[in-house]
N, C-alpha and C positions, 0 to 999 in steps of 0.2 A: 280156155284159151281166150284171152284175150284179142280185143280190135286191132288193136296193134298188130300180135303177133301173127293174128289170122292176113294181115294185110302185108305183111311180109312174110309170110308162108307162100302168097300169090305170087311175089317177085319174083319168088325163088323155084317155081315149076316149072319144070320140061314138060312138050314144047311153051315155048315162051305166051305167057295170056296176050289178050290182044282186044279186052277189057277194063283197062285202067285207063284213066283220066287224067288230068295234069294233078289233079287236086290229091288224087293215090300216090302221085311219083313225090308229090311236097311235102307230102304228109312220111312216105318210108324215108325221104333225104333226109328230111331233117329230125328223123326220130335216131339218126347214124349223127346229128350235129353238122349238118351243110347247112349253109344259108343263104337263100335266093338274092342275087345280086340282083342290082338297079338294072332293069333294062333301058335300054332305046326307045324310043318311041318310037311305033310301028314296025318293030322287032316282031318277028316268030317266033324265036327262041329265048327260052329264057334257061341263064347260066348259076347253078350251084356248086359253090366252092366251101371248100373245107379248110379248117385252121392247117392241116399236113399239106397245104397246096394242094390236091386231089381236085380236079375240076370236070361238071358233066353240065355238058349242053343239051338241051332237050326241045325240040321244034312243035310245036304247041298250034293244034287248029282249032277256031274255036268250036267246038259241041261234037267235038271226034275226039274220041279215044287216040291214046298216045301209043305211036309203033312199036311194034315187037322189039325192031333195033334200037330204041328209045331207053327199051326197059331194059334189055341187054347190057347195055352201056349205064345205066343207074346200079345194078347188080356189080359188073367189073369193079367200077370204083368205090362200091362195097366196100368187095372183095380185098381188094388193095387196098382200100385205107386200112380194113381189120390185121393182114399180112401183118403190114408196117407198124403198127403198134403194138404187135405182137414181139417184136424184135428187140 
């Protein structure tokens, strides 16, 4: 198994981990093809959008792990992007 896949094996456990990083959530987005938008400066959150419109915000502190609900919502629009190209 691949690094990769081992790191999206984690996304994808019940209950949700609550050991990933921002640097886990960048790395599974954009191994799906999302790509980090330009933030704000002095932004929280940083916004990954997909070529299907698909978009996930994600609230970022710095040297804390990223929330359950974080990662939930990185998994949904997964989800849905995969649906939608399946169609």
């Amino acid at each position: 198994m691949s690094t990769l896949e081992k790191l999206r094996a984690k996304f994808f456990e019940r209950p949700c981990r609550t050991d990933l990083d921002i640097r886990d959530v960048r790395c599974f987005l954009e191994s799906y093809g999302f790509i980090e938008r330009k933030r704000d400066s002095g932004s929280s959150h940083i916004i990954f959008g997909h070529a299907t419109g698909t978009i996930v915000c994600v609230a970022v502190v710095a040297g804390k792990n990223v929330k359950a609900c974080y990662i939930r919502e990185c998994v949904k629009a997964v989800i849905e992007w995969k649906e939608g190209s399946n169609r």
